[in-house]
DSSP file (Angstrom, degrees, kcal/mol; ACC not computed):
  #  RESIDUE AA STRUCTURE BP1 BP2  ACC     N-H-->O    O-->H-N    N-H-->O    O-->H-N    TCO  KAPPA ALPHA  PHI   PSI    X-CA   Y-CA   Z-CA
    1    1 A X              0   0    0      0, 0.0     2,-0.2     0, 0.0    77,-0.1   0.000 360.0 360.0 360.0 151.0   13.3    1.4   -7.7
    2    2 A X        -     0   0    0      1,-0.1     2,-0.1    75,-0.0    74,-0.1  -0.624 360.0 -80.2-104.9 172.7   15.3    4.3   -6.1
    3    3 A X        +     0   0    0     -2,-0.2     2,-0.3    72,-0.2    -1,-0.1  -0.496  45.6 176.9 -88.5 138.3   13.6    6.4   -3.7
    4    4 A X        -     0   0    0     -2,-0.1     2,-1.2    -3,-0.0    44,-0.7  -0.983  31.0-115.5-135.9 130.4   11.4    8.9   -4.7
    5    5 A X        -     0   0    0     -2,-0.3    26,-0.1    42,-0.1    42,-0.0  -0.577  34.2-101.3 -98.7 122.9    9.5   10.9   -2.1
    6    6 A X        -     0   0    0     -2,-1.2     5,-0.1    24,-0.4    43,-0.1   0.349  37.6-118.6  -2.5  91.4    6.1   10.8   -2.0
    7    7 A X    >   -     0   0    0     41,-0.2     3,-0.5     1,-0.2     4,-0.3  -0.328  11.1-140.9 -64.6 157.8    4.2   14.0   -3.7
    8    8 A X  T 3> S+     0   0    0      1,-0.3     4,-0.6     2,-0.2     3,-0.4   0.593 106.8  61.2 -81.6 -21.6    2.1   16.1   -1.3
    9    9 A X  T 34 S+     0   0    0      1,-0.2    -1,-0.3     2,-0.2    -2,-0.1   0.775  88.7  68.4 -87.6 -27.4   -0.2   16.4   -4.0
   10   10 A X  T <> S+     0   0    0     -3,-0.5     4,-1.3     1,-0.1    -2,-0.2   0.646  91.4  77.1 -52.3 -31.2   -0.8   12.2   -4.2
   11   11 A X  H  > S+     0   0    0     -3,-0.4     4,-1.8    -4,-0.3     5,-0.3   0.947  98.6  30.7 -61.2 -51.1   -2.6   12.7   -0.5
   12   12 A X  H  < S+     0   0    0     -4,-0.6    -1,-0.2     1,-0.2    -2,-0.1   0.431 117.3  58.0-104.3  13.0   -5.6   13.9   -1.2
   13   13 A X  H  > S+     0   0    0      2,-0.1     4,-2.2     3,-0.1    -1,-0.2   0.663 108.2  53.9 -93.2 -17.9   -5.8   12.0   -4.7
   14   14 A X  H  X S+     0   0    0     -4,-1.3     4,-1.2     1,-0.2    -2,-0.2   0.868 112.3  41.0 -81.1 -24.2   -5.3    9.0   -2.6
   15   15 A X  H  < S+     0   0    0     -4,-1.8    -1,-0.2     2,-0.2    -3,-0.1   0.589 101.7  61.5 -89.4  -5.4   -8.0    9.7   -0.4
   16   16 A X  H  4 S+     0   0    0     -5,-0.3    -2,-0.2     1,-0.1     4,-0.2   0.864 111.8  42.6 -73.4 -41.6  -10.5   10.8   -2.5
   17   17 A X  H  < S+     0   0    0     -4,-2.2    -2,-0.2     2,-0.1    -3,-0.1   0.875  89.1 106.8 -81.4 -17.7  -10.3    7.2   -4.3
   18   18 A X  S  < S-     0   0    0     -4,-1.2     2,-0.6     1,-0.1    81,-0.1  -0.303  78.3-125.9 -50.2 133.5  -10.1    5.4   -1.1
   19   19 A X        -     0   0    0     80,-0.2     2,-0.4     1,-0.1     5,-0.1  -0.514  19.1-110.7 -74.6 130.2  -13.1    4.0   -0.8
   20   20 A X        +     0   0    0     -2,-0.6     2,-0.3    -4,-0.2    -1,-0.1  -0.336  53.4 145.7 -67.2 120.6  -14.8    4.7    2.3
   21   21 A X        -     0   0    0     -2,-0.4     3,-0.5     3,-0.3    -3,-0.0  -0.988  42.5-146.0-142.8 151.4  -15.2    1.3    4.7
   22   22 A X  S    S+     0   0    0     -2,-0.3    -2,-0.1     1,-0.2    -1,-0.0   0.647 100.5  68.1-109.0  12.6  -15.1    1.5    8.3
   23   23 A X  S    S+     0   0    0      1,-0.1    16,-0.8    14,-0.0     2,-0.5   0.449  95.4  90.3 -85.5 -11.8  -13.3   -2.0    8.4
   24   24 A X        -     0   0    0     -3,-0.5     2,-0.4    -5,-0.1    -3,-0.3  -0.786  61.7-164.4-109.9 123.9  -10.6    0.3    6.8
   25   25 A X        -     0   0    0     -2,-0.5     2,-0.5    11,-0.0    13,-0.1  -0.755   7.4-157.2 -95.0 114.8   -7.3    2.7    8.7
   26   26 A X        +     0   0    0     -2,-0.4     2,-0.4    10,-0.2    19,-0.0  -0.465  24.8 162.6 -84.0 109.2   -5.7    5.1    7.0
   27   27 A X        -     0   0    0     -2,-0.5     7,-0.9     2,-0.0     5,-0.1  -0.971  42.4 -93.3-136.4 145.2   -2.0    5.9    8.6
   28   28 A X  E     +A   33   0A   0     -2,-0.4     2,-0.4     5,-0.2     5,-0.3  -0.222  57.4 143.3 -49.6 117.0    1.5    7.7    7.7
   29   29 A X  E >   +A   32   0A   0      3,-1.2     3,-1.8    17,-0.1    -2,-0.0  -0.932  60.6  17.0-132.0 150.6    3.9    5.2    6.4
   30   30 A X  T 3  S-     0   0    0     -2,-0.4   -24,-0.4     1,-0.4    18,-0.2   0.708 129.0 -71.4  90.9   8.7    6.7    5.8    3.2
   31   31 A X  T 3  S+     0   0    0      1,-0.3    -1,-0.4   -26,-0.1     2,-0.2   0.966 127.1  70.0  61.3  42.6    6.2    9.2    3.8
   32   32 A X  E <  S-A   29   0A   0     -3,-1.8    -3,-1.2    14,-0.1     2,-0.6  -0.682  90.3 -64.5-168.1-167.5    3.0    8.9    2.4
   33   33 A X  E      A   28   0A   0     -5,-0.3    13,-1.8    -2,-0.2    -5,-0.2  -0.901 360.0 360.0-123.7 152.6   -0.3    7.3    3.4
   34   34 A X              0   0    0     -7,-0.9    10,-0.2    -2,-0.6    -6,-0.2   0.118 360.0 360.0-130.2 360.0   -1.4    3.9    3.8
   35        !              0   0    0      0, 0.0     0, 0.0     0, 0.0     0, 0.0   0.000 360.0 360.0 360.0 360.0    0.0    0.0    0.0
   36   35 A X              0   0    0      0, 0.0     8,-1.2     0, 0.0     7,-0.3   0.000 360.0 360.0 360.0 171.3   -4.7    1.6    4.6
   37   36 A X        -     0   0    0      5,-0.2     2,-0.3     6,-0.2     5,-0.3  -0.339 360.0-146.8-120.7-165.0   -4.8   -1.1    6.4
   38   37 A X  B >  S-B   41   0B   0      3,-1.1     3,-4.2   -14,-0.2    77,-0.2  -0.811  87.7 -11.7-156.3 134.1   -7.6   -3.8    7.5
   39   38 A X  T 3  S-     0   0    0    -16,-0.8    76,-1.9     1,-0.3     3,-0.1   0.902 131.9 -52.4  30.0  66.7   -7.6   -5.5   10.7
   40   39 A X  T 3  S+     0   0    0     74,-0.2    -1,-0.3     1,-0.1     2,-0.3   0.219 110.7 120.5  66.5 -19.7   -3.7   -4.1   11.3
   41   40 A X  B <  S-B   38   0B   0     -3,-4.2    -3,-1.1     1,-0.1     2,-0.3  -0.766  77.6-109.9-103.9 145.4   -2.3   -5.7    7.5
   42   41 A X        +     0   0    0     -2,-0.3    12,-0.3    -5,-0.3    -5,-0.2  -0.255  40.5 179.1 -61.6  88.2   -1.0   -3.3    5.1
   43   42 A X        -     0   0    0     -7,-0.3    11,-1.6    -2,-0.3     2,-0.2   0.949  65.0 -40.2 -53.9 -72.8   -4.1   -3.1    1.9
   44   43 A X        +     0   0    0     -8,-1.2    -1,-0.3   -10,-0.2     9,-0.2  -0.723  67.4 173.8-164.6 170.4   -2.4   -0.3   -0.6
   45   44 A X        -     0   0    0     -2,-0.2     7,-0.9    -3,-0.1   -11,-0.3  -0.481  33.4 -87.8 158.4 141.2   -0.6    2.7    0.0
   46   45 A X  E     +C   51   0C   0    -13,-1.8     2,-0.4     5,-0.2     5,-0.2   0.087  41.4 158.9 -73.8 166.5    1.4    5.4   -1.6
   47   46 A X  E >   -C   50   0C   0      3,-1.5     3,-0.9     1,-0.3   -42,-0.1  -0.912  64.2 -20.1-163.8 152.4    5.3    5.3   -2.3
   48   47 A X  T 3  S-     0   0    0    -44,-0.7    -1,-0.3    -2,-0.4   -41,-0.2   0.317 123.4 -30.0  41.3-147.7    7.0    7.2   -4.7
   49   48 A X  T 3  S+     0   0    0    -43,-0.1    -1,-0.2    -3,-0.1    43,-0.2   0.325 124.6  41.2 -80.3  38.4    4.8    8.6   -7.5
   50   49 A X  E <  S-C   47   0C   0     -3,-0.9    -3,-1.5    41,-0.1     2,-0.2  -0.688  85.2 -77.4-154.9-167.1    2.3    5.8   -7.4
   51   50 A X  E     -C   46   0C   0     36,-0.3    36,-2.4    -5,-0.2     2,-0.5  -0.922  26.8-148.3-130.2 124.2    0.1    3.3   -5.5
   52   51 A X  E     -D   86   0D   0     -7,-0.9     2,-0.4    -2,-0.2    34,-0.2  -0.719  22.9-177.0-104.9 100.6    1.2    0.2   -3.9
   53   52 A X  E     -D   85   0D   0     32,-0.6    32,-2.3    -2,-0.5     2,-0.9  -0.524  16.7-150.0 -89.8 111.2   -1.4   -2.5   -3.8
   54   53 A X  E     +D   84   0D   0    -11,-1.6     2,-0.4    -2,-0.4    54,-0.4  -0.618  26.8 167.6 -98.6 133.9   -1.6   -6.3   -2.4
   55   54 A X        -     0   0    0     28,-3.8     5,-0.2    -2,-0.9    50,-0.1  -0.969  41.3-100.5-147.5 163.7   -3.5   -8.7   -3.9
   56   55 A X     >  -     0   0    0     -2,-0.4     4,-3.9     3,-0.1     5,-0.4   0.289  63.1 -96.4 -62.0 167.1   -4.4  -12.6   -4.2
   57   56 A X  H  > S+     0   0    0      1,-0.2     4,-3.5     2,-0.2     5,-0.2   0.942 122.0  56.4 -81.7 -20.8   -2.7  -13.8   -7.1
   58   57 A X  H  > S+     0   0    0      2,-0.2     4,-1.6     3,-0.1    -1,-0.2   0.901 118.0  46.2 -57.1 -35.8   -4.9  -13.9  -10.3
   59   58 A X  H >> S+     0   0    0      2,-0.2     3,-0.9     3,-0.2     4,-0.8   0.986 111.5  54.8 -48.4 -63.4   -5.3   -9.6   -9.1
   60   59 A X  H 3X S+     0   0    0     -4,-3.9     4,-1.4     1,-0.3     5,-0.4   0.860 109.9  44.7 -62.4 -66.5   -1.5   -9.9   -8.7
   61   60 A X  H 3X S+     0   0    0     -4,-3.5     4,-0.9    -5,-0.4    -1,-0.3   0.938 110.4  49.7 -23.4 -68.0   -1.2  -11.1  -12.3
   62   61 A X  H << S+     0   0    0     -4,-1.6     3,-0.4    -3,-0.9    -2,-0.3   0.836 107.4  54.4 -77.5 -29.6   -3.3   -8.9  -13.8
   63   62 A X  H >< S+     0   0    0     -4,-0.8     3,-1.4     1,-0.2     6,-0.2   0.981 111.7  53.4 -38.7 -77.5   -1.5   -5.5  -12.0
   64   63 A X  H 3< S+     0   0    0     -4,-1.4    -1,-0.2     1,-0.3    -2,-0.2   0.566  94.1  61.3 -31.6 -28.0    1.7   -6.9  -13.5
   65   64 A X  T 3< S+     0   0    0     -4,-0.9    -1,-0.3    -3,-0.4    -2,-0.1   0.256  83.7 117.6-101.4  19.5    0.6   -7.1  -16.7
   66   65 A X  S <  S-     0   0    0     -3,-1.4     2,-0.9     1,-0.1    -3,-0.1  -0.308  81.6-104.2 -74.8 163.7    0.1   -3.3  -16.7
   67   66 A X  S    S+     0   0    0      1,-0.2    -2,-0.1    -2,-0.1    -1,-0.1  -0.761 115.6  11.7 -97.9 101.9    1.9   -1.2  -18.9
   68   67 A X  S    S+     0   0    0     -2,-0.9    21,-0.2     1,-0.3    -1,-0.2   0.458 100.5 137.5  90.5  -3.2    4.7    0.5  -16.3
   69   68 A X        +     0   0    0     -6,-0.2    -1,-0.3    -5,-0.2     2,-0.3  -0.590  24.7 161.9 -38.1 112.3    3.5   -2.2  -13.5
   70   69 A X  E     -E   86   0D   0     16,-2.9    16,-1.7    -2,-0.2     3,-0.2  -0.964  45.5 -84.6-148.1 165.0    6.3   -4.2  -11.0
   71   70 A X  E     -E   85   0D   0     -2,-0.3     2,-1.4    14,-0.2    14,-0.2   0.355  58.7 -99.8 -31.0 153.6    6.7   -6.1   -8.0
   72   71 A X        +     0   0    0     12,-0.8     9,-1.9     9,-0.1     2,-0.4  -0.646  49.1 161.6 -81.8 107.2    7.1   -3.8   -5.0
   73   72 A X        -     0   0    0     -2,-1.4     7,-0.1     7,-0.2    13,-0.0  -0.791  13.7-175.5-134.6 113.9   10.6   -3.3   -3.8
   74   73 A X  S    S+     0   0    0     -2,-0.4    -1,-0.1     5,-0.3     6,-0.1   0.813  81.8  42.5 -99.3 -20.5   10.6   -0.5   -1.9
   75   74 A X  S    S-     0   0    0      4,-0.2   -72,-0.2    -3,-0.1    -1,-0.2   0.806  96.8-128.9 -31.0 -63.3   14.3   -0.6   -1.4
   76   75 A X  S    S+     0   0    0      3,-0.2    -2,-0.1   -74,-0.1   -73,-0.1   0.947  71.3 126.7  75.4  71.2   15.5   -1.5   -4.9
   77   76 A X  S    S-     0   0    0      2,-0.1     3,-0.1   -75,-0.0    -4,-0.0   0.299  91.3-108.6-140.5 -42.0   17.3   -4.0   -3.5
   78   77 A X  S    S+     0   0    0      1,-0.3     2,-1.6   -77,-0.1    -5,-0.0   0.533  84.8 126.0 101.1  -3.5   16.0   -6.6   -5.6
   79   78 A X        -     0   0    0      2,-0.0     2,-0.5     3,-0.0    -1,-0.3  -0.823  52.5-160.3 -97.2  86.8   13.8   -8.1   -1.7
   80   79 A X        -     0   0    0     -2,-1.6     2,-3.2    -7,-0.1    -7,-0.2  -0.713  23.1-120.7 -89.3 152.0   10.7   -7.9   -3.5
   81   80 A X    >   -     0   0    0     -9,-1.9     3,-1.8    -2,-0.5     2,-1.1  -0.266  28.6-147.5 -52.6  68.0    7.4   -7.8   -1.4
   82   81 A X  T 3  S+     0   0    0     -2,-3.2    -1,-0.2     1,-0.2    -2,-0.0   0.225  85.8  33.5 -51.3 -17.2    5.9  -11.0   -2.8
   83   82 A X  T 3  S+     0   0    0     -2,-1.1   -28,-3.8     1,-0.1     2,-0.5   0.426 100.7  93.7-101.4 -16.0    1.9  -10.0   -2.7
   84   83 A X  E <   -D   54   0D   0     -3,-1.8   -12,-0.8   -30,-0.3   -30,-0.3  -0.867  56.0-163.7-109.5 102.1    2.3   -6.4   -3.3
   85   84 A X  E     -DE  53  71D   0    -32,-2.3     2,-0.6    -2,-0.5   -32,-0.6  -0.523  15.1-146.7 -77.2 125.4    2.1   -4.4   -7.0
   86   85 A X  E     -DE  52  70D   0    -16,-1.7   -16,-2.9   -34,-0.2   -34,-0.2  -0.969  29.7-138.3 -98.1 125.9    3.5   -1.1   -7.4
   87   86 A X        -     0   0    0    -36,-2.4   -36,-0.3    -2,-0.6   -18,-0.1  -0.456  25.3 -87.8 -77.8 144.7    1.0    0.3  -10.0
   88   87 A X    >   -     0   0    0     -2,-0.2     3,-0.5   -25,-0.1     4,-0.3  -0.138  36.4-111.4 -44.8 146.4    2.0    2.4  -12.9
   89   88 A X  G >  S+     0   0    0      1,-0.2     3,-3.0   -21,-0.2     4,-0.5   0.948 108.7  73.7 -58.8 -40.2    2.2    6.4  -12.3
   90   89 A X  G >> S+     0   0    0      1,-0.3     3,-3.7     2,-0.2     4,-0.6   0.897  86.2  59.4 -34.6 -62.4   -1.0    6.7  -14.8
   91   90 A X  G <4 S+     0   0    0     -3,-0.5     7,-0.3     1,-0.4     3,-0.3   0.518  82.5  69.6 -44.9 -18.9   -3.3    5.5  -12.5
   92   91 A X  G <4 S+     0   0    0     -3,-3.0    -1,-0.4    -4,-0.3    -2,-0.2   0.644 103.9  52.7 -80.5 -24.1   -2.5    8.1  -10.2
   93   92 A X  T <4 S+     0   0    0     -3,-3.7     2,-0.4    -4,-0.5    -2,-0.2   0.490 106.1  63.1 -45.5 -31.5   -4.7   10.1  -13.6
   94   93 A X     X  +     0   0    0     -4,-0.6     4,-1.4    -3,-0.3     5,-0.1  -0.923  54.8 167.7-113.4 108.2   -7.4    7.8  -13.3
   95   94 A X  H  >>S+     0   0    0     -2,-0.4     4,-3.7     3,-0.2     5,-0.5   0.913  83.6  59.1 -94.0 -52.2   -9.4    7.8  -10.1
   96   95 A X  H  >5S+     0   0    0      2,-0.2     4,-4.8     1,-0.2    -1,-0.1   0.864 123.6  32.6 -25.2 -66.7  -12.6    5.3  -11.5
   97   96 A X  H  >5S+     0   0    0      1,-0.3     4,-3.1     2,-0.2     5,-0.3   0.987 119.2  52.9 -74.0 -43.0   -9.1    2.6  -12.1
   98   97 A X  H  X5S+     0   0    0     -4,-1.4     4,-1.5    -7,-0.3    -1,-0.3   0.916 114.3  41.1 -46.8 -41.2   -7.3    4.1   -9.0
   99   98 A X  H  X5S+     0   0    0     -4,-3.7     4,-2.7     2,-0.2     5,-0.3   0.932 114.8  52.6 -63.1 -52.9  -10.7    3.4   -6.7
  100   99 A X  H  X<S+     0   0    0     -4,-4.8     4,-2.0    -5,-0.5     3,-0.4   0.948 113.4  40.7 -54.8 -44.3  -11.1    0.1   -8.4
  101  100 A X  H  X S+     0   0    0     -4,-3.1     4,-1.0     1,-0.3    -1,-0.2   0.861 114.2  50.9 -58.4 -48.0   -7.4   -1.1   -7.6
  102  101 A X  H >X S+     0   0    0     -4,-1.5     4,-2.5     2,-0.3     3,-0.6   0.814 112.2  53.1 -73.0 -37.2   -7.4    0.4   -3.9
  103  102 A X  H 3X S+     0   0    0     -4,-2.7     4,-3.4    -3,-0.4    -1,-0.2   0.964 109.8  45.9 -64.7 -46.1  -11.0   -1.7   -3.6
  104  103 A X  H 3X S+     0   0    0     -4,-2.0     4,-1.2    -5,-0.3    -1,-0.4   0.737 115.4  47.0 -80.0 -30.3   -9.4   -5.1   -4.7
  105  104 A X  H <X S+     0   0    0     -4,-1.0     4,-3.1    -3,-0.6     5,-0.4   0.864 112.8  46.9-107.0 -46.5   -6.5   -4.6   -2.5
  106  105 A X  H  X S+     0   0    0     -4,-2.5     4,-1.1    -5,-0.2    -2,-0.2   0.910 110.7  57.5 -43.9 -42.7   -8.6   -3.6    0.4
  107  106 A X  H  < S+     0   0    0     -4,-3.4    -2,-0.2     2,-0.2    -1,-0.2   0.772 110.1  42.4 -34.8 -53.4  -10.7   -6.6   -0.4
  108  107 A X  H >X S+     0   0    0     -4,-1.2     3,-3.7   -54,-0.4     4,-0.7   0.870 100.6  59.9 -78.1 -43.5   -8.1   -8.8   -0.1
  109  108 A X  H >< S+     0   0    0     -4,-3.1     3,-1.1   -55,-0.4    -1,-0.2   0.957 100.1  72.1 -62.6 -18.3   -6.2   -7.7    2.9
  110  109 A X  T 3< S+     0   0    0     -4,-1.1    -1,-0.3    -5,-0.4    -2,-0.2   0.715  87.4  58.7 -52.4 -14.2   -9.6   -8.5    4.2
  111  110 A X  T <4 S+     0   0    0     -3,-3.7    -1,-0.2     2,-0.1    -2,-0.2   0.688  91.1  90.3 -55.0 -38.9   -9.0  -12.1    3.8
  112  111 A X  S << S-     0   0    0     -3,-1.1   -71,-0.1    -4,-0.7     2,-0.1  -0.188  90.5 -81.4 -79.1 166.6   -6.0  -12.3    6.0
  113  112 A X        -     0   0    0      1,-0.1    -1,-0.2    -2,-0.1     3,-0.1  -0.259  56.0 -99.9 -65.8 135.4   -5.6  -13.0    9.5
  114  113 A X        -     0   0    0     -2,-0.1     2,-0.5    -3,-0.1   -74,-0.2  -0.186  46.1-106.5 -44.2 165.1   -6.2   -9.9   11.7
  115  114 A X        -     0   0    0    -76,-1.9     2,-0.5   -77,-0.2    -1,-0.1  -0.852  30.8-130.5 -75.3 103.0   -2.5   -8.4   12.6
  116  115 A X        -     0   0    0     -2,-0.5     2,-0.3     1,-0.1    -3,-0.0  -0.586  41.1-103.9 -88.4 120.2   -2.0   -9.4   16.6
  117  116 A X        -     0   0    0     -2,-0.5     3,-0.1     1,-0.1    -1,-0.1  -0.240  30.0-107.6 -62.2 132.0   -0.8   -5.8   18.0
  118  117 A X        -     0   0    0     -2,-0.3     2,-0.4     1,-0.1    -1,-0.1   0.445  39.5-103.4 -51.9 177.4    2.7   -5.1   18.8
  119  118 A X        -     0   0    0      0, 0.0     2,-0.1     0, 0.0    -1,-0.1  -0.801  24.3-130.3-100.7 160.6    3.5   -4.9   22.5
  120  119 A X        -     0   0    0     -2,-0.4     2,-0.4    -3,-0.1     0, 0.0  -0.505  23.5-138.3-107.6 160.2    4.1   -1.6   23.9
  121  120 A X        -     0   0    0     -2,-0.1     2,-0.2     4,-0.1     3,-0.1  -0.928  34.1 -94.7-118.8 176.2    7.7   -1.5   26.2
  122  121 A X    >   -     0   0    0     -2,-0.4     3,-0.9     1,-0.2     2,-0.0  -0.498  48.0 -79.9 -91.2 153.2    7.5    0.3   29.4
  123  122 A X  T 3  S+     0   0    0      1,-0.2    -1,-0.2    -2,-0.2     3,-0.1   0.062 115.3  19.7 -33.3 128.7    8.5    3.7   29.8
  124  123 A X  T 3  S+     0   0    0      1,-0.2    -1,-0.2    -3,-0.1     2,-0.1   0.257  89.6 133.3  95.2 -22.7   12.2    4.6   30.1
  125  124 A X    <   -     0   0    0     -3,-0.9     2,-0.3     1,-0.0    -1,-0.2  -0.031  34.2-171.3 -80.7 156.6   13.2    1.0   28.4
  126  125 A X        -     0   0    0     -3,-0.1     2,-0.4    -2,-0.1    -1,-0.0  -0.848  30.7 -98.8-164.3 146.1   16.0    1.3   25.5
  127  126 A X        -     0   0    0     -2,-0.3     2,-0.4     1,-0.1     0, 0.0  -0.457  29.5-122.7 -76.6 130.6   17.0   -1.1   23.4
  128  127 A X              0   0    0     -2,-0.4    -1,-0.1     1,-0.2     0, 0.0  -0.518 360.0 360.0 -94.6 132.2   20.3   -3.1   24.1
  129  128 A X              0   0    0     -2,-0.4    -1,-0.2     0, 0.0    -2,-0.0   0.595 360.0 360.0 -70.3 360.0   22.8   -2.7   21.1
């Protein structure tokens, strides 16, 4: 898919369907917003839509939406293997927008927490 930047106007549709959990954090990525659960990536916007990961029978049934594909957030053709980019419709719908964001929240609760990156010390650069 070619890059489309996030509308400003997607933010506060995206939180209004998130469902409120306090196992879940909401943070900038894509130039947009994301949640997470215990550090892994739930759902989160890109382009004019929602991108959701879910187990596979969910995964199935995203796909089989009408304007539904894999996530590639490149377009590159590396798709994300767990992760749907929903049709722009849903973004219409909040009742199917809440449900989708639930089920993908659901799931990244399944996975193993995310072990936090390591900080480097102050002053440190990376050697090219």
């Amino acid at each position: 898919m070619a890059w489309v930047k996030v509308p400003k106007e997607n933010h506060p549709i995206f939180r209004a369907a998130l469902p409120a959990q306090p196992r879940s954090t909401i943070m900038p990525m894509f130039g947009g917003l994301a949640a997470t659960v215990n550090g892994n990536i739930a759902c989160g916007l890109f382009g004019r839509s929602v991108m959701v990961r879910l187990g596979d029978a969910e995964r199935a049934e995203a796909l089989a939406l009408d304007g539904a594909s894999p996530f590639d957030p490149m377009g590159t053709g590396a798709v994300r293997g767990d992760k749907v980019m929903l049709p722009e419709s849903v973004m219409d719908d909040r009742d199917e927008l809440r449900a989708w964001l639930q089920r993908a929240l659901d799931h990244a609760a399944t996975l193993p927490k995310k072990a936090a990156k390591k900080a480097r010390p102050a002053g440190r650069t990376r050697k090219a």
